[in-house]
C-alpha positions in Angstrom: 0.0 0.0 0.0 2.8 2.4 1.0 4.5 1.8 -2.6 1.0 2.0 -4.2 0.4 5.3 -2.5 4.0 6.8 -3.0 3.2 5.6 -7.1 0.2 7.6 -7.0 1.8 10.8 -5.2 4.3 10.3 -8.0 1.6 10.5 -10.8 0.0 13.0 -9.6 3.0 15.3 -9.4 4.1 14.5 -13.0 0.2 15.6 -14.1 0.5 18.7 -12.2 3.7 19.4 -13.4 2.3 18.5 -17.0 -0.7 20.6 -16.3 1.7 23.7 -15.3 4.6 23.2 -18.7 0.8 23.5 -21.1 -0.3 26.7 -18.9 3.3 28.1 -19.1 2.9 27.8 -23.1 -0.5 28.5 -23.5 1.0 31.7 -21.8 4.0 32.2 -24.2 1.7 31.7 -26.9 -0.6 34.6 -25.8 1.9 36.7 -25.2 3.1 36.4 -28.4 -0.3 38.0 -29.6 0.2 41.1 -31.0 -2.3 41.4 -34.1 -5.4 40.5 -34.4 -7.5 40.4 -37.3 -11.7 40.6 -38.5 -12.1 37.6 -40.8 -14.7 36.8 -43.4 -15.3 35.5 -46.4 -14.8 36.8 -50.5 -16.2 33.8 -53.4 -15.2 31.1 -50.9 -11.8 32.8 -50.0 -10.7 34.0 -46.5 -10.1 37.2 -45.9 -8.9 39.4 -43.0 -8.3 43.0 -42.1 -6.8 44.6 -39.4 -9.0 45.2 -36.3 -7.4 48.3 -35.6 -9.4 49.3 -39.0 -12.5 48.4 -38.0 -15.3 50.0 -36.0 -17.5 47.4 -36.0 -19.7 44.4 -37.9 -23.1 45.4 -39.4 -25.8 43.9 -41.1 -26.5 46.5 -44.0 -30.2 46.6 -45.3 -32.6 49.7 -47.1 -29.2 51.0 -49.2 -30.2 54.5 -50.6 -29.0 54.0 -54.3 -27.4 57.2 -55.8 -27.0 57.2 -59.7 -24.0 58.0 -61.4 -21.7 56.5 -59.6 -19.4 53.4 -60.2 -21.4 49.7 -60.4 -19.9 48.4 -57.2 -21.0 51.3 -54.8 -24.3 50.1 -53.3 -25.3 53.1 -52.1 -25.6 55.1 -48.6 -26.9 54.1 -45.1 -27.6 55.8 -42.1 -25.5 54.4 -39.6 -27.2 56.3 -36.3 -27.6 59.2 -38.0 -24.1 59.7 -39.6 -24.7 59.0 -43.7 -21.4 57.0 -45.2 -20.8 54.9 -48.4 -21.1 51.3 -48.6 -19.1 49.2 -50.9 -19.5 45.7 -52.1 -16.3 44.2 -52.6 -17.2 41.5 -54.3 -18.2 43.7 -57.0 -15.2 46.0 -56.7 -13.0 43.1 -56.9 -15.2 41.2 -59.8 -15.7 38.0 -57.0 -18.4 35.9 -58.1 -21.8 37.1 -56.0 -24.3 35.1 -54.6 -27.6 35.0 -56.5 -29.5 34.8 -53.7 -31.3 37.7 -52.4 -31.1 38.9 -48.6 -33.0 41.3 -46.3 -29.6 42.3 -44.6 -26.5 41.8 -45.9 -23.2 40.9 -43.8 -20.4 44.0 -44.0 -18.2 45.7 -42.0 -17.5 49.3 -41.1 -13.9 50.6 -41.4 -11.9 53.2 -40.6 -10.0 54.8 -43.2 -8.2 58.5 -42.1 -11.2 60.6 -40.6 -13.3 58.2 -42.9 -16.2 55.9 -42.1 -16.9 53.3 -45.0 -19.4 50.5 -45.4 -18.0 47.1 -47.3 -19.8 44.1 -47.9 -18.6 40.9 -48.2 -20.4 36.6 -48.2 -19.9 36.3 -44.5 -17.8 37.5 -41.3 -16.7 35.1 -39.2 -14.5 35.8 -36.3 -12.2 38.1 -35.1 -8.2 35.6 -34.9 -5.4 36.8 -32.7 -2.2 36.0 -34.5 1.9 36.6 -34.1 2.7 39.5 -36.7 5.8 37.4 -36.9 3.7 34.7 -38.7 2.3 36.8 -42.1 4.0 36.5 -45.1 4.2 39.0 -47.9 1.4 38.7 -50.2 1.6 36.5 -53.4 -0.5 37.0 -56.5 -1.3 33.1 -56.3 -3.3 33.6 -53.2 -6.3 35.6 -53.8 -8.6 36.7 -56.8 -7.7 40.1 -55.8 -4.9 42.9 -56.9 -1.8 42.4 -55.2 -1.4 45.8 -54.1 -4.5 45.6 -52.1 -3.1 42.9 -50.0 -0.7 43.6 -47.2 -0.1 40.0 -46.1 -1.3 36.1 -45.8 -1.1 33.8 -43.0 -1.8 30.5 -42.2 -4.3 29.9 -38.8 -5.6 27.0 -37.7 -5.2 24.9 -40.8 -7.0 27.9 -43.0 -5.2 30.4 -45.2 -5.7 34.4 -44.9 -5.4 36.8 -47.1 -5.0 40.3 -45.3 -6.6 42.9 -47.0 -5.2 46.6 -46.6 -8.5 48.5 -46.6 -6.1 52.3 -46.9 -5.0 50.9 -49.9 -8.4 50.3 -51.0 -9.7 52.8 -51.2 -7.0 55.4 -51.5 -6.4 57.5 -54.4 -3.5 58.7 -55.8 -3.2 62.0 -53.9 -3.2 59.8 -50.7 -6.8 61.1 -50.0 -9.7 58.6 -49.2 -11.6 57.8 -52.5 -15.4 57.8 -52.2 -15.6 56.5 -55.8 -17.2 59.8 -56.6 -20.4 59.2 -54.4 -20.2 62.5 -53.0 -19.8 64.4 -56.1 -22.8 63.1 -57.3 -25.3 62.8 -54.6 -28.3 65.1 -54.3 -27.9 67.8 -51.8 -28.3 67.1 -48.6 -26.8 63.6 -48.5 -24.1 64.0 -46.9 -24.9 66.2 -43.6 -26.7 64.2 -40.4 -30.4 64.9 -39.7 -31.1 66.4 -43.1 -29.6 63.5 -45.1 -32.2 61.7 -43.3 -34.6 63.8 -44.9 -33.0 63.6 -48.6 -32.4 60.2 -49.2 -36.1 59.2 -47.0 -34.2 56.5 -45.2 -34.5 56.6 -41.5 -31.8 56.9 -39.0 -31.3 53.2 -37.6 -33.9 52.5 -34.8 -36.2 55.5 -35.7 -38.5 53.2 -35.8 -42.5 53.6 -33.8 -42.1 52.5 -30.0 -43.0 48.8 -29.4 -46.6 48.5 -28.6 -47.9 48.8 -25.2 -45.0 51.1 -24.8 -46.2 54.6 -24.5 -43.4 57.1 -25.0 -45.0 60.4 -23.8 -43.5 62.4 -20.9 -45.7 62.3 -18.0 -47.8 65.4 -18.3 -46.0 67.4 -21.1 -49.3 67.2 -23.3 -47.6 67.1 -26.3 -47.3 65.1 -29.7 -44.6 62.2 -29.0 -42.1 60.7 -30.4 -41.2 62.4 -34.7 -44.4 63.4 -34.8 -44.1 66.3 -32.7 -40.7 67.1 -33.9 -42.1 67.0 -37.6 -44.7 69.6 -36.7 -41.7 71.3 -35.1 -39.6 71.5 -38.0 -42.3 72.5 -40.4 -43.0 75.3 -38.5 -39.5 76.3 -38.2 -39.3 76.2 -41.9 -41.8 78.4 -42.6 -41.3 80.8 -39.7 -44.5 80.5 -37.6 -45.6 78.2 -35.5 -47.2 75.0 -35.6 -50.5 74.7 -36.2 -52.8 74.4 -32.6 -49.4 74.9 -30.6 -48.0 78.0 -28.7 -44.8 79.7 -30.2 -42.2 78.9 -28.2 -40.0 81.2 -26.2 -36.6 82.1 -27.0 -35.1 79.9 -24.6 -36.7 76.5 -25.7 -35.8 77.8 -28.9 -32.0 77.9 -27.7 -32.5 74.8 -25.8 -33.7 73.0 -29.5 -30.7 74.8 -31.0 -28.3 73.5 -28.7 -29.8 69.6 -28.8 -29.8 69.7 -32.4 -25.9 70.5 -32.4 -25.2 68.1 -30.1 -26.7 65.2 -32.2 -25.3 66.6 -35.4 -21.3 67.0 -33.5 -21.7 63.9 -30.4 -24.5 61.5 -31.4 -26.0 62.7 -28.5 -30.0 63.0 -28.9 -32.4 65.2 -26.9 -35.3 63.0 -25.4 -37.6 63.1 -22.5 -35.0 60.9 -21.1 -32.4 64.0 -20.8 -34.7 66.5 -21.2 -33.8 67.8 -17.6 -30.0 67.6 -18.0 -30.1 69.5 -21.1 -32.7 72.6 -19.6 -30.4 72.9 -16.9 -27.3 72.8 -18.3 -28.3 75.1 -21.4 -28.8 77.7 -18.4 -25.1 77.1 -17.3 -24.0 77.5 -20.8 -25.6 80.6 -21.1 -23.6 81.6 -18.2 -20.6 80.7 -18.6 -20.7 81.7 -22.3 -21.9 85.0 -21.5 -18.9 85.4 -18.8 -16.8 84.9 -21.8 -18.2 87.2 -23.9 -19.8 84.4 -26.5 -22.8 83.2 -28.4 -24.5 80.2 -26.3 -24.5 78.4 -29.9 -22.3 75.5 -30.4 -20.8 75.7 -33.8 -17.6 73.4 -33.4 -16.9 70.2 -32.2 -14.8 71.5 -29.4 -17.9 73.4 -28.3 -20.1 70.4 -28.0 -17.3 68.7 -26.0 -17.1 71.1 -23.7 -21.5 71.7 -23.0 -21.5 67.5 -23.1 -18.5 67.0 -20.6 -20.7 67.4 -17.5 -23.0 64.6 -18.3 -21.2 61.6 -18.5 -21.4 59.0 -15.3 -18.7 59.3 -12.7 -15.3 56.7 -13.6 -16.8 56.9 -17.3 -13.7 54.1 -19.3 -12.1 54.1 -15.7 -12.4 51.6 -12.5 -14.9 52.7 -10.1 -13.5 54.6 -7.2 -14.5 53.0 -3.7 -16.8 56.4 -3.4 -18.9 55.2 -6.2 -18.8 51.5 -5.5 -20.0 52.6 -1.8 -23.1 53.9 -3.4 -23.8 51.6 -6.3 -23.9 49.1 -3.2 -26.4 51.3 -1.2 -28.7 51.4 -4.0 -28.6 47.3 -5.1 -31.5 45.3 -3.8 -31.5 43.9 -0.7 -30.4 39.8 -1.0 -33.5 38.0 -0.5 -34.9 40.2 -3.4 -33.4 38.1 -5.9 -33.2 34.9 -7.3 -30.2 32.6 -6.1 -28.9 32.9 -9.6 -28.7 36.4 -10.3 -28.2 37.3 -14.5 -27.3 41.1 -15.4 -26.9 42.9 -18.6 -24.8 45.4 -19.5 -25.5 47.3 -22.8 -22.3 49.7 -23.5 -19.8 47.8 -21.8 -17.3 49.8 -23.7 -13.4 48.5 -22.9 -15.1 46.6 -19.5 -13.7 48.9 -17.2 -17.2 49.2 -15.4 -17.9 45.6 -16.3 -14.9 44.1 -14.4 -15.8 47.2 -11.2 -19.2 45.6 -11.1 -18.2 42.1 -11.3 -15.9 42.8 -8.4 -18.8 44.8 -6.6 -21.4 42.1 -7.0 -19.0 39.3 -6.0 -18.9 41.2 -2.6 -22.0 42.1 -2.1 -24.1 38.3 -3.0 -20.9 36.2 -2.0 -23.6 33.4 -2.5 -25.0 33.9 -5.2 -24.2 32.7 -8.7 -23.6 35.6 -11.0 -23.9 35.9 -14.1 -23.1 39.5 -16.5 -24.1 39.6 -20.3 -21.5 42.4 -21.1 -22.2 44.1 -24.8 -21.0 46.4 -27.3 -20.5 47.3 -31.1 -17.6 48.7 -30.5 -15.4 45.7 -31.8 -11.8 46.8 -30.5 -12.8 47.5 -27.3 -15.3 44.4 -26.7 -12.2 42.1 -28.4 -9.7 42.9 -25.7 -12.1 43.6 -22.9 -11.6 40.1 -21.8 -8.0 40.4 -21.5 -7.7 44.0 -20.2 -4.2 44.2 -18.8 -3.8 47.7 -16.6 -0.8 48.7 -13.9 -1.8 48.0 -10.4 -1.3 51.9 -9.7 -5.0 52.2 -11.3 -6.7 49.8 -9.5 -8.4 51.1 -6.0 -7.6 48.6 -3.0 -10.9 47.6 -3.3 -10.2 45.3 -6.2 -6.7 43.7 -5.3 -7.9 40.2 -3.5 -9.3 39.6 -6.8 -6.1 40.8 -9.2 -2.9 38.4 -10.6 0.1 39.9 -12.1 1.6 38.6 -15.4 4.2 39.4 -17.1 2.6 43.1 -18.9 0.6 43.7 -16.2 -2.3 43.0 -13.9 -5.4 41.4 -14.6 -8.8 40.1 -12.8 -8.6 36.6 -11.9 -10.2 33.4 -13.4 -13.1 33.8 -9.9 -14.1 37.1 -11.8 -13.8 36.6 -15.7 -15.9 33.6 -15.2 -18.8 35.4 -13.5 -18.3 38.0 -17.3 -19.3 37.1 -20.9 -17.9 39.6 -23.4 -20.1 39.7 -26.6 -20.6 41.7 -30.4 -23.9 42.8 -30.0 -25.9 46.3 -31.0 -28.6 46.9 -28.2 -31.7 47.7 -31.3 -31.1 44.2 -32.2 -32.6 40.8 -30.4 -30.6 39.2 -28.3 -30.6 36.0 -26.0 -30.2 37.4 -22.8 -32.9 35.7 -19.9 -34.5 37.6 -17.1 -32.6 39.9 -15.5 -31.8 41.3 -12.1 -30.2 44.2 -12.8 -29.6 46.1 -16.1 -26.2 48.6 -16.0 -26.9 50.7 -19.1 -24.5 54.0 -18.1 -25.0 56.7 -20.7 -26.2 54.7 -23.4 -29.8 55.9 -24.0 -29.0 59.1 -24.9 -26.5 58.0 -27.5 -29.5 56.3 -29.6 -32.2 58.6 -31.4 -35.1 59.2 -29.1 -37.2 55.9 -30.7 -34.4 53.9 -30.3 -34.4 54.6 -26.9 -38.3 53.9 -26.4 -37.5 50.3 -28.2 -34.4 49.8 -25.8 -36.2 51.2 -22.5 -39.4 48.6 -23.4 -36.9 45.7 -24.1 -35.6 46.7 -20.1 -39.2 46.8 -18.8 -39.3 42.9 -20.1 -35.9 41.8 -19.4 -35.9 43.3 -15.7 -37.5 40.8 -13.2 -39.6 41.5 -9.9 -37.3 43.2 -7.6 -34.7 44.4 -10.2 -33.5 47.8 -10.7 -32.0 49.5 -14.0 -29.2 51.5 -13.5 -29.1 54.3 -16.4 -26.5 57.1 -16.8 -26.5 59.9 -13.9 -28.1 62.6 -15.9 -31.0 59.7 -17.8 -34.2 59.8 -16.2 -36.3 56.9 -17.0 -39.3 58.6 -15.1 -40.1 60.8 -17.8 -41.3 57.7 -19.2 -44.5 55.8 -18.2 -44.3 52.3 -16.6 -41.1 53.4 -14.5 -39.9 55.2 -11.0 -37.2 55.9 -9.1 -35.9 53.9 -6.3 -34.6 56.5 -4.4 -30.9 55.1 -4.3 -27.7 56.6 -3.6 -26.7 56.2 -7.0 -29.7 57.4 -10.2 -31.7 54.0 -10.8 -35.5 52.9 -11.5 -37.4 49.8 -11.5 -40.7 49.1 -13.3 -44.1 50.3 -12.1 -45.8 47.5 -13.1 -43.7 43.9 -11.8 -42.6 41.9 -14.7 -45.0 40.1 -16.7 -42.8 36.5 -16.9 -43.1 34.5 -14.0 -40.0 33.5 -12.2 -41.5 30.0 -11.3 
């Protein structure tokens, strides 16, 4: 028995130690990470592109087709308001095209300079972290595409690359970004924000009517809601009197309306009910510190709308929660026994996970019993690929946070006990998704960065995601009681939970 156990003790330490020698390479082998790529697919090819060139994945659908221009640009879309070019580079390339038509169809959005462009291709398939060290320069042999367009191949995983370089693209030969002549020739007013929504009659994504059953009228403003009213708006502003049946309003709604329109038009940031206070009262600060200065309160630059929009951004906005704001967050999170034993949350706008990670930390501490789960989102597709291995210096961590921190060899990260409670995904909030019943919902700034349907859509997909007992925690200035079917819960920290409990059973 004594040689039978010492055998085992023996096994066991050559398993460990074989366990340890495939971490330590697995660990080599990530470090060694230092491009990763967006890959999809071209006539049965594979394709990649950097993923520092990419904004994010779409699904493209209602193109705007503008004549006169060359047979491979589709068109324009509204991408939340901001009108760009989409190209199909299977045309451009002369890559044989499926014949089948589609509602949507599968694309990317890429950076190129200050540029935003829309390309289409058969599929996208993942984003692949790769050694630099591995791409080869390109061959003609390799793709159905010019060599010059192609800045490298590698081989992953048994499947062949072809890296595209999307500057190259769609550069011309003054260096400048080449719009294939689609803004030459559009009609006027395609190119400019709110009134390009107007010229080419295709709505800003999610300006779509509210779900039904979801009324989106402030409570008691006695107005038309939603486009409607701000149709009757514009019409009257265009014609310099009123609308019809409605008081004329005063000069400082007028500045008010002035200043939100800017502010969509320079930050994607769009007046609503749901920020209708913030912006009254911070318009009357602007005016004030505007007039101190001896200026106009109208925001004509970008650098102006930065500077009215800096105050209303949560506290530790892309930073770790100070132990002041996790104090409060904690105040204001039900009590235990109002939740399930398994408690899910979503959070919509993760961005790079800084607040993801503070709240996982924060909600391992507060239900130490409980199993957690957090669906953490985004469509930003840099920040949500490396928001599961966020590597920081310890110097920007609070002390809160360090029981639950291991140091590596670039850094500090969270441990395996908090990535496990986190799962990082793609994913726009206007579209479905496949998260259950929820506890909590940590959605910090986000409505106001969606036009004002949108936000009605995303607010009624809360009221049915949020369980009995569960709170939504919007951004500090977004006030979800302007809307019906929601109050306050009187936290230390802004949050609401439904009027009316949650129509799905938790039995």
């Amino acid at each position: 028995m004594a040689g039978e156990s010492r055998f085992t003790s023996i096994a066991g330490t050559i398993a460990q130690a074989q366990r340890d020698a495939e971490r330590d390479d697995e660990r080599r082998q990530d470090e060694h990470i230092d491009f990763k790529m967006v890959t999809f697919s071209l006539g049965g090819k594979d394709y990649a592109v950097d993923i520092m060139k990419v904004k994010e994945i779409a699904k493209f659908g209602n193109f705007t087709y503008v004549p006169n221009t060359m047979h491979f640009v589709r068109g324009v879309y509204n991408l939340r308001g901001e009108i760009i070019s989409v190209i199909d580079l299977r045309e451009m390339f002369g890559v044989p095209v499926p014949d089948e038509e589609k509602a949507q169809e599968s694309g990317l959005i890429v950076r190129v300079d200050d540029h935003l462009l829309g390309v289409v291709v058969d599929s996208i398939d993942r984003v692949v972290g790769i050694s630099s060290s591995e791409i080869q320069p390109p061959h003609p042999i390799f793709a159905d595409v010019n060599i010059r367009y192609i800045s490298g191949v590698v081989e992953h995983e048994d499947r062949l690359y072809i890296i595209l370089d999307v500057e190259r693209i769609f550069a011309r030969e003054d260096g400048r970004v080449d719009s294939s002549g689609l803004e030459s020739r559009a009609a006027p007013g395609i190119r400019g924000g709110a009134g390009a929504t107007e010229a080419t009659g295709t709505p800003a994504r999610g300006d779509l009517a509210p779900s039904a059953g979801v009324s989106p009228d402030v409570s008691g403003a006695g107005q038309p809601s939603g486009d409607a009213g701000a149709d009757q708006q514009a019409g009257a502003a265009a014609s310099g009197s009123p609308a019809p049946g409605r008081p004329q309003p005063a000069a400082a709604d007028t500045d008010v309306s002035f200043i939100g329109e800017a502010l969509a038009a320079f930050n994607a940031f769009y007046p609503s009910p749901v920020n209708a206070g913030w912006l009254s009262r911070r318009s009357e600060e602007w005016k004030a510190e505007r007039s101190r200065a001896g200026k106009d309160i109208q925001l004509r630059t970008e650098e102006d709308a930065a500077a009215f929009i800096q105050p209303y951004f949560s506290p530790y906005t892309e930073a770790f929660w100070g132990e002041d704001y996790l104090e409060r967050v904690a105040r204001t999170l039900p009590d235990d026994g109002a939740l399930p034993g398994n408690l899910n949350v979503w959070n919509p706008g993760c961005g790079k996970g800084y607040e993801t990670y503070s709240f996982a930390v924060l909600l391992r501490k507060t239900y130490p019993d409980k199993r957690i789960k957090i669906w953490a989102s985004d469509i930003d597709l840099l920040s949500i690929s490396t928001a599961p291995n966020l590597v920081f210096p310890a110097a920007s961590v609070p002390e809160y946070y360090r029981e639950y921190l291991v140091e590596g060899t670039n850094g500090f990260s969270f441990a395996q006990e908090i990535k496990e409670l986190i799962l990082f995904e793609y994913h726009d909030v206007l579209h479905e998704n496949t998260v259950p019943e929820v506890g909590v919902i940590l959605s910090r700034d986000l409505l106001s960065m969606l036009p004002q349907e949108a936000q009605y859509r995303v607010t009624a997909d809360f009221s049915e995601k949020v369980g009995p007992g569960g709170i939504v925690i919007p951004g500090a200035q977004e006030a979800l009681d302007a809307l019906s079917g929601w109050r306050s819960v009187g936290g230390a920290v802004n949050a609401y939970t439904t009027v009316v409990p949650s129509s799905r059973s938790t039995t």
